[in-house]
N, C-alpha and C positions, 0 to 999 in steps of 0.2 A: 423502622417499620411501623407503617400508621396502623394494623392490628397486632401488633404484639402479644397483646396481653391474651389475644384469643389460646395462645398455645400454653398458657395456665389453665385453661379448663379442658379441653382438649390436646392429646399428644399428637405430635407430628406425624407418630410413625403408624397412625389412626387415621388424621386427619386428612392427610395430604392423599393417599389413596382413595379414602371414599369420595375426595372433592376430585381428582382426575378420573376416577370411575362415573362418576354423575354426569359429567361433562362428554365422556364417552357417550352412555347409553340414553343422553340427550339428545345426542347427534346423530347416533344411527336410527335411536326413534321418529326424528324428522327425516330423515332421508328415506326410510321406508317407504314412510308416510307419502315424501314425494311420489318417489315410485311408484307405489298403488295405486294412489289417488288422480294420477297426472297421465291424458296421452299424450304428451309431446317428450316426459323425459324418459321413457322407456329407449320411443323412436333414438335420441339422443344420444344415449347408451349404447346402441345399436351402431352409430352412425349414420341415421337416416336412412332415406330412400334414395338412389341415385335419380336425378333428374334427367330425361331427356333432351340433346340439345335441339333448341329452337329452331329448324331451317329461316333464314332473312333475305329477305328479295334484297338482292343488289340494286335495282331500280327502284328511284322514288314512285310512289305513287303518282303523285302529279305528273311525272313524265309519262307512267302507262298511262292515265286517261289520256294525255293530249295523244301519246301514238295511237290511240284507240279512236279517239275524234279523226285526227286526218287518214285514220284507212279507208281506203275505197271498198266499199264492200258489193 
């Protein structure tokens, strides 16, 4: 173990809880943080907004102008 020797000044049954507790309440302090701070990862959370679908012309465009050039009006 390349720190061993830390567990001579500090015990384990010390150590190792306040190092996975810090690591916790690092993590939900950034995440918070996100939350607050952030509109897009609320929405996220949420699952968005559903989107409406697009209606799409079947016809190219270039073919409506030409039908539209040779109509007799």
């Amino acid at each position: 173990m390349n720190q061993g020797r830390l567990w001579t000044v500090v015990k384990p049954s010390v150590g190792l809880p306040l190092f996975i507790g810090a690591v916790a309440v690092t993590s939900l302090t950034i995440h918070f943080a996100v939350l607050t701070h952030t509109t897009w990862f609320p929405a996220f959370m949420q699952g968005g907004q559903k989107k409406v679908a697009i209606e799409t012309q079947t016809t190219a465009p270039a073919v409506l102008a030409l039908n539209d050039a040779t109509t007799v009006k």
